[in-house]
TORZA-430542 format. One record per residue (C-alpha): x, y, z; residue in three letters; residue number from 1. Coordinates in Angstrom, 2 decimals, m for minus. Layout:
+---------+---------+---------+------+-----+
!       u !       v !       w ! type ! seq !
+---------+---------+---------+------+-----+
!       X !       Y !       Z !  ALA ! NUM !
...
+---------+---------+---------+------+-----+
***
This chain:
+---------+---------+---------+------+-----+
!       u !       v !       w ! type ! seq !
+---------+---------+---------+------+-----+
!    1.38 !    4.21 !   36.14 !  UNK !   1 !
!    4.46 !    3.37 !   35.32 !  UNK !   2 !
!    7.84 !    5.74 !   35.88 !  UNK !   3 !
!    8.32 !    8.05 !   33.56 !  UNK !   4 !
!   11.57 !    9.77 !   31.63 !  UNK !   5 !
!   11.69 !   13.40 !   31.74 !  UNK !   6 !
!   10.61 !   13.66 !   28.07 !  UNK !   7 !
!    7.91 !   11.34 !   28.87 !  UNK !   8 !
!    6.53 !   13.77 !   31.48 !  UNK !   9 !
!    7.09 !   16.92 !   29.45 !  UNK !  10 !
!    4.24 !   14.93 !   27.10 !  UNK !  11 !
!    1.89 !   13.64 !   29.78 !  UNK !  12 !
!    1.71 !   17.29 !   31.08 !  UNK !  13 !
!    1.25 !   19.12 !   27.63 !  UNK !  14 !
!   m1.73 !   17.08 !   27.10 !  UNK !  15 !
!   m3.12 !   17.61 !   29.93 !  UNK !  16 !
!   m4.85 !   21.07 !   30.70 !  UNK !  17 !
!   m5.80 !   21.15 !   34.15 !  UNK !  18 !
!   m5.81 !   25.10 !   34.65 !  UNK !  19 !
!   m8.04 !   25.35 !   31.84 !  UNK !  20 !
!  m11.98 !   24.57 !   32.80 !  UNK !  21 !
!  m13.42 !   22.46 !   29.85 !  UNK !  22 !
!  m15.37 !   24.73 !   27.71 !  UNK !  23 !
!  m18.93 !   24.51 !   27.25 !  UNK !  24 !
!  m20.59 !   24.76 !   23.62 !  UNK !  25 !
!  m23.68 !   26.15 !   22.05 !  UNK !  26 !
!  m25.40 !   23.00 !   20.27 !  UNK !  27 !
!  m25.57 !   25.65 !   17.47 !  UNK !  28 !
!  m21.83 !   26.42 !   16.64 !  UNK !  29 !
!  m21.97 !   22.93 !   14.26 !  UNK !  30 !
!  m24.57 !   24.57 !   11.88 !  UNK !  31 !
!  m22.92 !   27.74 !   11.95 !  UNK !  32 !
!  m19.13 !   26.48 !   11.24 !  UNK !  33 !
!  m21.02 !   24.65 !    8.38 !  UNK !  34 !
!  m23.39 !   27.66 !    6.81 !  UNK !  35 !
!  m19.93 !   30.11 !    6.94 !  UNK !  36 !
!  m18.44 !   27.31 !    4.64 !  UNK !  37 !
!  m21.15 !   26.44 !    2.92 !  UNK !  38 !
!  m22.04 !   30.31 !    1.77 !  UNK !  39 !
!  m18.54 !   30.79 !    0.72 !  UNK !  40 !
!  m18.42 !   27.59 !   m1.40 !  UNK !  41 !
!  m21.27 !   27.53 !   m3.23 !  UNK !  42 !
!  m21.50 !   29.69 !   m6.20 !  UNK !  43 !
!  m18.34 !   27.50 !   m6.95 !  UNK !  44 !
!  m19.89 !   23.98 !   m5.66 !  UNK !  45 !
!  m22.84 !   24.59 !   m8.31 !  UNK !  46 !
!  m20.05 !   24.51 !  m11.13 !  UNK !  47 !
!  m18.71 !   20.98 !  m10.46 !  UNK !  48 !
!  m19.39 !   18.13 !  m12.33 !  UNK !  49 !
!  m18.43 !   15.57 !   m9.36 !  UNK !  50 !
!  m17.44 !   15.98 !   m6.02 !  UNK !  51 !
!  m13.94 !   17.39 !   m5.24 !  UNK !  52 !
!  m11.93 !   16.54 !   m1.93 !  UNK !  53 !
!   m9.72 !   18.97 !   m0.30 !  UNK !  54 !
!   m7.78 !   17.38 !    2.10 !  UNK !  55 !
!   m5.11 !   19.39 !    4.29 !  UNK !  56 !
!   m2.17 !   18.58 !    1.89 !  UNK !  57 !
!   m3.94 !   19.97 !   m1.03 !  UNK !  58 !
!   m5.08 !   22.97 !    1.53 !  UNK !  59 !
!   m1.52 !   23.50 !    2.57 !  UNK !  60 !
!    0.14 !   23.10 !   m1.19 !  UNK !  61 !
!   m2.39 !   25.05 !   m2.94 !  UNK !  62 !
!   m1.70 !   27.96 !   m0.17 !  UNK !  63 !
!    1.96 !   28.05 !   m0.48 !  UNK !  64 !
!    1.92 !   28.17 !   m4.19 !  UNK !  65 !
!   m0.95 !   27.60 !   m6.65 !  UNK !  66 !
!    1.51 !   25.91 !   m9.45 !  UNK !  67 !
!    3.23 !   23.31 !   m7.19 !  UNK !  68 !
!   m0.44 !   22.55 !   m6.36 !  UNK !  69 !
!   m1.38 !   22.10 !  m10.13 !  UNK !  70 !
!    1.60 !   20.09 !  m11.27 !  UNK !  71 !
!    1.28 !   17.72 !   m7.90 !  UNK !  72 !
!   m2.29 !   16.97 !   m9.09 !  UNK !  73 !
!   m1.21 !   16.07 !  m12.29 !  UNK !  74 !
!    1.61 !   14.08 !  m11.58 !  UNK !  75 !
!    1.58 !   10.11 !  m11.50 !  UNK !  76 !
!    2.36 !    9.29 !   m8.08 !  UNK !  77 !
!    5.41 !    6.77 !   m7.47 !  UNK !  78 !
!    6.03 !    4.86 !   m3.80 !  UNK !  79 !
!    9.55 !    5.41 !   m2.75 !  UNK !  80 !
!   10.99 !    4.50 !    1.09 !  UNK !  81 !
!   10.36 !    8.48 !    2.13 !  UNK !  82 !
!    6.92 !    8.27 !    1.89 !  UNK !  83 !
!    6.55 !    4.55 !    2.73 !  UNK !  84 !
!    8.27 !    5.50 !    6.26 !  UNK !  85 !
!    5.31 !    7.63 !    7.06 !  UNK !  86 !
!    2.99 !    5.12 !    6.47 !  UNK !  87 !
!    4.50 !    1.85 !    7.79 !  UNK !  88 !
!    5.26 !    3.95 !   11.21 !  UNK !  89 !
!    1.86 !    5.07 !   11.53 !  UNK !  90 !
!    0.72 !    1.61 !   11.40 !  UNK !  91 !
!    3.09 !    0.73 !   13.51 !  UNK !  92 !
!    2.10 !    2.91 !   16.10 !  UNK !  93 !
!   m1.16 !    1.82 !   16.01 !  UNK !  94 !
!   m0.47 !   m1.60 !   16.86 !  UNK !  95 !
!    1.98 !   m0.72 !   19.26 !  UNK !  96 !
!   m1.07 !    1.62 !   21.33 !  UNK !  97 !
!   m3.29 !   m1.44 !   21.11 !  UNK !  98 !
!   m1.27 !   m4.67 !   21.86 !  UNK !  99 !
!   m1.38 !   m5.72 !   25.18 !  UNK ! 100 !
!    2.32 !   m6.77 !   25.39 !  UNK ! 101 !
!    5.14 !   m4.59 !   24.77 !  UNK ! 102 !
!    7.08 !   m5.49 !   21.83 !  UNK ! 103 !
!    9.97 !   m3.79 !   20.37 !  UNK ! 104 !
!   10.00 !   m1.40 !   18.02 !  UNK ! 105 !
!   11.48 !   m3.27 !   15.04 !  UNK ! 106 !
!    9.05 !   m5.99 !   15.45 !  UNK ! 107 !
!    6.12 !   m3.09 !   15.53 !  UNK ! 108 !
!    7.70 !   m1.87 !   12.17 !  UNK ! 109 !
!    7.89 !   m5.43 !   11.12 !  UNK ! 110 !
!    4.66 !   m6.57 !   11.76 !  UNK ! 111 !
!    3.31 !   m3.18 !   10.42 !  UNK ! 112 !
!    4.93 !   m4.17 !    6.86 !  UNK ! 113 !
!    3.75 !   m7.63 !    6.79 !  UNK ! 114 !
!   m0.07 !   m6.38 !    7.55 !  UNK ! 115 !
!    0.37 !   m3.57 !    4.89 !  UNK ! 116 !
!    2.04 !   m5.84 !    2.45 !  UNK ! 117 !
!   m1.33 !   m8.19 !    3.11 !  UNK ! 118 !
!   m4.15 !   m5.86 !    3.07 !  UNK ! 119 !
!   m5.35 !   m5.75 !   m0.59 !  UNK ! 120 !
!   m6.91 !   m2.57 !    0.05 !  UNK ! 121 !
!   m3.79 !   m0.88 !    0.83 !  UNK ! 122 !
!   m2.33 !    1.66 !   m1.67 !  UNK ! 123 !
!    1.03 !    0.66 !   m0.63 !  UNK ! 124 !
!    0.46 !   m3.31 !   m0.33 !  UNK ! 125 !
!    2.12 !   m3.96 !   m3.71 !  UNK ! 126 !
!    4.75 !   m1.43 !   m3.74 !  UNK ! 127 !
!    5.96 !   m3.57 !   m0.22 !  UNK ! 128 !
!    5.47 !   m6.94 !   m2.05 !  UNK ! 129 !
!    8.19 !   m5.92 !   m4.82 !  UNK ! 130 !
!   10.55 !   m4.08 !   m2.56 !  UNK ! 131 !
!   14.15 !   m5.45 !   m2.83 !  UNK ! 132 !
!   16.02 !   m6.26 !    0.10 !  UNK ! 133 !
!   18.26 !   m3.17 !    0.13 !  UNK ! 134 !
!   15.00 !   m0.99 !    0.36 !  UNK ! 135 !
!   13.32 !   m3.22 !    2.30 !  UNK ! 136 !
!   16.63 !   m2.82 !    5.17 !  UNK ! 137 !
!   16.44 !    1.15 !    4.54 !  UNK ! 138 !
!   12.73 !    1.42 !    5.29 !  UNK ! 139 !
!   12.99 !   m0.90 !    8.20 !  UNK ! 140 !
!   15.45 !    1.13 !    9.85 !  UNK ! 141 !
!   13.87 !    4.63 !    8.60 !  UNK ! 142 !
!   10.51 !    3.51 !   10.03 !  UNK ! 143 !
!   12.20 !    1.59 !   13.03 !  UNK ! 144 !
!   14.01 !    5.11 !   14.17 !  UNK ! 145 !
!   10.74 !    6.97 !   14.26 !  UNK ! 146 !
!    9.00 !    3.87 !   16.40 !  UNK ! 147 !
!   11.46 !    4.45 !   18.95 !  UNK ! 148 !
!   11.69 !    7.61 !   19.60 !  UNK ! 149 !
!    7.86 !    7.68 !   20.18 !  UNK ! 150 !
!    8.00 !    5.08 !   22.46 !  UNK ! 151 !
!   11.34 !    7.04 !   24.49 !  UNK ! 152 !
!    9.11 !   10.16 !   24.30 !  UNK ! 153 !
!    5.07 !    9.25 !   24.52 !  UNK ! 154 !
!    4.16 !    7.92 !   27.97 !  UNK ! 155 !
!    1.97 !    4.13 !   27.81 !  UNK ! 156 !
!   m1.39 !    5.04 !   26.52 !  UNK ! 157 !
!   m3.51 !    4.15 !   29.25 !  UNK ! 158 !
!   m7.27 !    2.48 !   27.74 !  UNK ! 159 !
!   m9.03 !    5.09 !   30.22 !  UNK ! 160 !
!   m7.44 !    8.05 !   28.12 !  UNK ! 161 !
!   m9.82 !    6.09 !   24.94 !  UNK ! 162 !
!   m7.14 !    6.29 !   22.30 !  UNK ! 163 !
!   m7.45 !    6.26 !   18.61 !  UNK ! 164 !
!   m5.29 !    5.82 !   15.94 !  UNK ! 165 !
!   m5.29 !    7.06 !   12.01 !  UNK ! 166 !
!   m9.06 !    8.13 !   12.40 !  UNK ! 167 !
!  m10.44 !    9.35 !    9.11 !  UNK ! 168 !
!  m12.72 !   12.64 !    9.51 !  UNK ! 169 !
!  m14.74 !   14.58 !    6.93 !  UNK ! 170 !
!  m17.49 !   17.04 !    6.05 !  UNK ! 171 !
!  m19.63 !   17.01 !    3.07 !  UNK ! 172 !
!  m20.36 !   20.26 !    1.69 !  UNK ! 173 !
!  m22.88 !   21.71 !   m0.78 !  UNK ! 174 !
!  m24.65 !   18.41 !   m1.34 !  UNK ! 175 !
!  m21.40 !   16.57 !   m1.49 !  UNK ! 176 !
!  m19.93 !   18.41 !   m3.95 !  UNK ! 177 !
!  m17.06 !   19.39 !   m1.48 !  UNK ! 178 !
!  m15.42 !   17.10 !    0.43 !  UNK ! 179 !
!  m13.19 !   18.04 !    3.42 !  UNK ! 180 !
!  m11.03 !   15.33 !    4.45 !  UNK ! 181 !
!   m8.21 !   14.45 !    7.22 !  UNK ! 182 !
!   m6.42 !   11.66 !    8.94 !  UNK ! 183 !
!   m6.08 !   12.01 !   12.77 !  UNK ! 184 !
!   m2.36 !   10.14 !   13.58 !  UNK ! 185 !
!   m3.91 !    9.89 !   17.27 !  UNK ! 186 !
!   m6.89 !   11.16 !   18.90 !  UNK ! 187 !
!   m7.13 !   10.63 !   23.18 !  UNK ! 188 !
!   m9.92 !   11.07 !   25.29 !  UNK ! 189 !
!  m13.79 !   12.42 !   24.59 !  UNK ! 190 !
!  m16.21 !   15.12 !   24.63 !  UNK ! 191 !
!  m18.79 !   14.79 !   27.90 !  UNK ! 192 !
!  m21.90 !   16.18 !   26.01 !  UNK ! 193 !
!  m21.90 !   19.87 !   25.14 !  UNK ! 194 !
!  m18.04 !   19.97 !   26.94 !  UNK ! 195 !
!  m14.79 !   19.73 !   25.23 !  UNK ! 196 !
!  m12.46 !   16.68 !   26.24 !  UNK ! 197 !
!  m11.03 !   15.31 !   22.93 !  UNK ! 198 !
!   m7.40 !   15.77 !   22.37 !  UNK ! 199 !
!   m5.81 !   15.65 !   18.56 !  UNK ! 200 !
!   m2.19 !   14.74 !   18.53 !  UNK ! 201 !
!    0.13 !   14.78 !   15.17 !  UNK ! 202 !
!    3.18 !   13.02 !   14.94 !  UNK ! 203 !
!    5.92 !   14.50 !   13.10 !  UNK ! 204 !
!    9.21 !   13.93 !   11.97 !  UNK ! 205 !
!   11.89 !   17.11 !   10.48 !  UNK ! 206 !
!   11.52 !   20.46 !   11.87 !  UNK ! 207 !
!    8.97 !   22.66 !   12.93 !  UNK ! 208 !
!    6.55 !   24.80 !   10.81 !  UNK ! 209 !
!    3.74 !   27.10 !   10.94 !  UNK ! 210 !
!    1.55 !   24.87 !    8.89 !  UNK ! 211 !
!    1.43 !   21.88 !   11.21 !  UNK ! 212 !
!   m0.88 !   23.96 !   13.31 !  UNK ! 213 !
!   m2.72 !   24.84 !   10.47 !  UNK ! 214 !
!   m3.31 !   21.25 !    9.81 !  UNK ! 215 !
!   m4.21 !   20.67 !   13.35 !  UNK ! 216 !
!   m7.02 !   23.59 !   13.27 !  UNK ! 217 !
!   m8.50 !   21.88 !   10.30 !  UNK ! 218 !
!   m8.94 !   18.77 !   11.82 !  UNK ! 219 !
!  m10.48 !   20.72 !   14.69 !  UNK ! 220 !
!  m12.83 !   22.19 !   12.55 !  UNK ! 221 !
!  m13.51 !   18.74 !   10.78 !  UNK ! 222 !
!  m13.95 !   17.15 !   14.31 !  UNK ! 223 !
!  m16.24 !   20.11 !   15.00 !  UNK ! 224 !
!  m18.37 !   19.28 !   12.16 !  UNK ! 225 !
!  m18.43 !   15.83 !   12.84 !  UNK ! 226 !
!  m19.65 !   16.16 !   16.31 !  UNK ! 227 !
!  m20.87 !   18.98 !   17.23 !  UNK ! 228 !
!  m17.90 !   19.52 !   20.11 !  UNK ! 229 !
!  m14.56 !   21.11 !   19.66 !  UNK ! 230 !
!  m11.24 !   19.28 !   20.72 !  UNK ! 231 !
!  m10.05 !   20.41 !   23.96 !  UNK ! 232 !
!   m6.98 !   21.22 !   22.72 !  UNK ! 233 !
!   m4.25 !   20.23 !   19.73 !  UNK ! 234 !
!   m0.66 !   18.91 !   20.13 !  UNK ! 235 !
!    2.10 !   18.21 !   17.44 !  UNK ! 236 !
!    5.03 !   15.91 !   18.62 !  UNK ! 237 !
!    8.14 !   16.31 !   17.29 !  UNK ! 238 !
!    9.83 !   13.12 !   17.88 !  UNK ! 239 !
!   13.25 !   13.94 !   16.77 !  UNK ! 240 !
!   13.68 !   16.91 !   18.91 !  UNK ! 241 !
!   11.26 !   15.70 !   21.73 !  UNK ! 242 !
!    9.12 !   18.91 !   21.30 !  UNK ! 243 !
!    5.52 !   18.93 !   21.78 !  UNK ! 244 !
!    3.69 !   22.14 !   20.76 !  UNK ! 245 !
!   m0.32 !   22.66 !   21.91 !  UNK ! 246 !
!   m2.75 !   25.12 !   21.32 !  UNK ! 247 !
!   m5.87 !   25.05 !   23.27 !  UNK ! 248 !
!   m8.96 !   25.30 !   20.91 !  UNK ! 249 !
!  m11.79 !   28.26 !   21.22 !  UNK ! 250 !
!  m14.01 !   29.54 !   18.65 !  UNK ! 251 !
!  m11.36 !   32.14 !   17.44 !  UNK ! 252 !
!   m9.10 !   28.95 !   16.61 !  UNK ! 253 !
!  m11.82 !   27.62 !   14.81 !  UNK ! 254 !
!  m12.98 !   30.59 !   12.67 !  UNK ! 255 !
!   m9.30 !   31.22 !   11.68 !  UNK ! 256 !
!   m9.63 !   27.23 !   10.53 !  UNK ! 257 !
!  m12.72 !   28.54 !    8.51 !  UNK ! 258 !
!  m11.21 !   31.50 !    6.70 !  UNK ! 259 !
!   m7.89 !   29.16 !    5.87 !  UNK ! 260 !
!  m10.02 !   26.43 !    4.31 !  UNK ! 261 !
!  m12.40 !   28.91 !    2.58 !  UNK ! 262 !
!   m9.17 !   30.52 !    1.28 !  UNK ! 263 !
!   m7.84 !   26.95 !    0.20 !  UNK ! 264 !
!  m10.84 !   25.06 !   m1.09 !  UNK ! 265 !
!  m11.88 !   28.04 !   m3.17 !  UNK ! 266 !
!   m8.24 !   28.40 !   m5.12 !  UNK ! 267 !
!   m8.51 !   24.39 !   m5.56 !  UNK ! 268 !
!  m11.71 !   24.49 !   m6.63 !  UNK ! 269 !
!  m11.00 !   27.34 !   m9.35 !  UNK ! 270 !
!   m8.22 !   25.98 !  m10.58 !  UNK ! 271 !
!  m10.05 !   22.40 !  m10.96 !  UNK ! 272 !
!  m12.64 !   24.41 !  m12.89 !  UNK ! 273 !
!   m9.63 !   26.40 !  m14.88 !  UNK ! 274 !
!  m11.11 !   29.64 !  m14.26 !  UNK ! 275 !
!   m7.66 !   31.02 !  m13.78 !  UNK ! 276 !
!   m4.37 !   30.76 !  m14.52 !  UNK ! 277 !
!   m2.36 !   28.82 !  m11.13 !  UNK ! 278 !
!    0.21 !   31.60 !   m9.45 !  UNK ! 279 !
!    3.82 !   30.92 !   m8.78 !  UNK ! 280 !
!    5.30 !   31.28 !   m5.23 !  UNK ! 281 !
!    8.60 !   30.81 !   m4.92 !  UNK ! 282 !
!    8.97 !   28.27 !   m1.43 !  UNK ! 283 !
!   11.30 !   25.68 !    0.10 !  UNK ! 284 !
!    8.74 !   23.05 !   m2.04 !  UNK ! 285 !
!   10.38 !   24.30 !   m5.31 !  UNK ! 286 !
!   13.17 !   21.66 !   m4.46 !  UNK ! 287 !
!   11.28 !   18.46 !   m5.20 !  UNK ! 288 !
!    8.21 !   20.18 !   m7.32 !  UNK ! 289 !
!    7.36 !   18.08 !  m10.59 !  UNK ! 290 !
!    7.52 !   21.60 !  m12.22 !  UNK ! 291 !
!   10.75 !   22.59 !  m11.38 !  UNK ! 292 !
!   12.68 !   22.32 !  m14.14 !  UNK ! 293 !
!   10.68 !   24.88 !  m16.26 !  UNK ! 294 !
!    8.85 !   27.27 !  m13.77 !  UNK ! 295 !
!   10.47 !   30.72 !  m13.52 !  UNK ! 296 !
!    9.87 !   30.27 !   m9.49 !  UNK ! 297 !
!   11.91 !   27.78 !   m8.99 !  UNK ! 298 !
!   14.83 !   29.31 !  m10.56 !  UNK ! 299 !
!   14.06 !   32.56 !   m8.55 !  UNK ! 300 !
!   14.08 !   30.67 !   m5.05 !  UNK ! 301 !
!   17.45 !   28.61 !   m6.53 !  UNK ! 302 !
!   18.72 !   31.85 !   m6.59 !  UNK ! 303 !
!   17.65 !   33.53 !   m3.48 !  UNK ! 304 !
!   18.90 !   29.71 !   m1.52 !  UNK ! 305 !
!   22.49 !   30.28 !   m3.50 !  UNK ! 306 !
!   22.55 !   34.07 !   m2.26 !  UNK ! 307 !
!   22.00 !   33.27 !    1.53 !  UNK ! 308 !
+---------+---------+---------+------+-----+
***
């Protein structure tokens, strides 16, 4: 092992959780997670024409406030270097846990373009292909900042720790006709039959908020349906302040997880359906909302940002 920074350590001994014996589970608790959501969904399941997904974006933006939810949905979606950032760093990540050398970071962000820009099944493959060079500089050094600090922060991701990268989960409900969905930015190590091992790790950028754990407990509960085993525990990194935050996962985690999603799926669900009206919430999203400029909450949380 090789020596490690301070910040480094901090994260090698936040994921680990030697005090705390791996829990055991009840082969059961899979089918029971599911029938809790299942019960809860249905009556509204039966009314779709399709399948809808509900990933945790839509969970979190339909919870915060019904309308931004609405007018995100309907909104054409448009690439720009903020959201590009995200992805190119998560890619380069990846490559950076798996290659055997140890490039640096602006040739992982580099690299991580030129694949993206190449992969036809990429959403964001021709947005890279037309960028102009100004943009192209910006999102090079935007992605190239985040790169780094993960690499001054994270410790070497040793192969015995089985790491995973961008792992797609999901649960089909009601005969498919609700789809829970996430994206894992890393997963590291494994369940050992009926006992918890896995770790789920998100990487963040910005502050801190309440609802990245909320995103972390869904994947928990996706990773619970998919398996059968519970993570061991959940960790969010936040590389610009070189926090990491972790929760150790029990069944109470996981049955809050339950009640948020029910909550969530249910309000996206009616509002697909239009059996309601979408309420307004006045939040910090009102900023960059698509509806901004003629919902009545936006101009109330203008005002209450003004007055503090």
């Amino acid at each position: 092992m090789p020596v490690l920074n301070p910040a480094q350590q901090a994260v090698l001994d936040g994921l680990r959780a030697p005090e705390r014996p791996r829990p055991r589970y009840d082969p059961g608790l899979r089918d029971e997670l599911r029938r809790h959501l299942e019960d809860e969904l249905a009556p509204l399941a039966g009314l779709l024409d399709g399948p809808a997904f509900v990933s945790k974006k839509a969970l979190g933006d339909v919870l915060a406030c019904e309308a931004h939810h609405t007018a995100q949905a309907g909104a054409p979606f448009e690439w720009n270097v903020a959201l590009a950032r995200g992805v190119v760093v998560h890619r380069a990540v990846q490559l950076g846990v798996f290659r055997r050398d140890s490039p640096p970071p602006l040739e992982l962000v580099d690299d991580a373009i030129e694949r993206l820009a190449d992969d036809p099944d990429a959403r964001i493959a021709d947005y890279l292909l037309g960028l102009p060079e100004a943009e192209r500089a910006d999102l090079r050094g935007a992605a190239s900042e985040v790169v780094s600090a993960f690499a001054e922060l994270w410790p070497p991701l040793s192969r015995h720790w089985v790491p995973r990268t961008e792992t797609s989960v999901r649960a089909e409900l009601c005969g498919g006709k609700v789809v829970l969905s996430g994206r894992v930015d890393l997963s590291l190590g494994a369940p050992e039959g009926e006992r918890a091992g896995r770790v789920l790790v998100d990487l963040k950028t910005g502050a801190t908020s309440a609802g990245h754990l909320h995103d972390l407990r869904f994947y928990a509960l996706l990773e619970t349906l998919r398996c059968g085993v519970p993570p061991l525990r959940l960790a969010t990194s936040y590389l610009e302040v070189g926090h990491l935050a972790v929760e150790d996962v029990d069944e109470d985690v996981l049955e809050a997880a339950v009640r948020r999603t029910v909550q969530g799926s249910r309000a996206v669900l009616e509002l697909r359906l239009g059996l309601r009206s979408p309420g307004v919430t006045p939040n910090p999203a009102c900023r960059w909302c698509p509806a901004r400029a003629t919902c009545d909450g936006a101009t109330r949380w203008e005002e209450v940002r003004l007055a503090s």
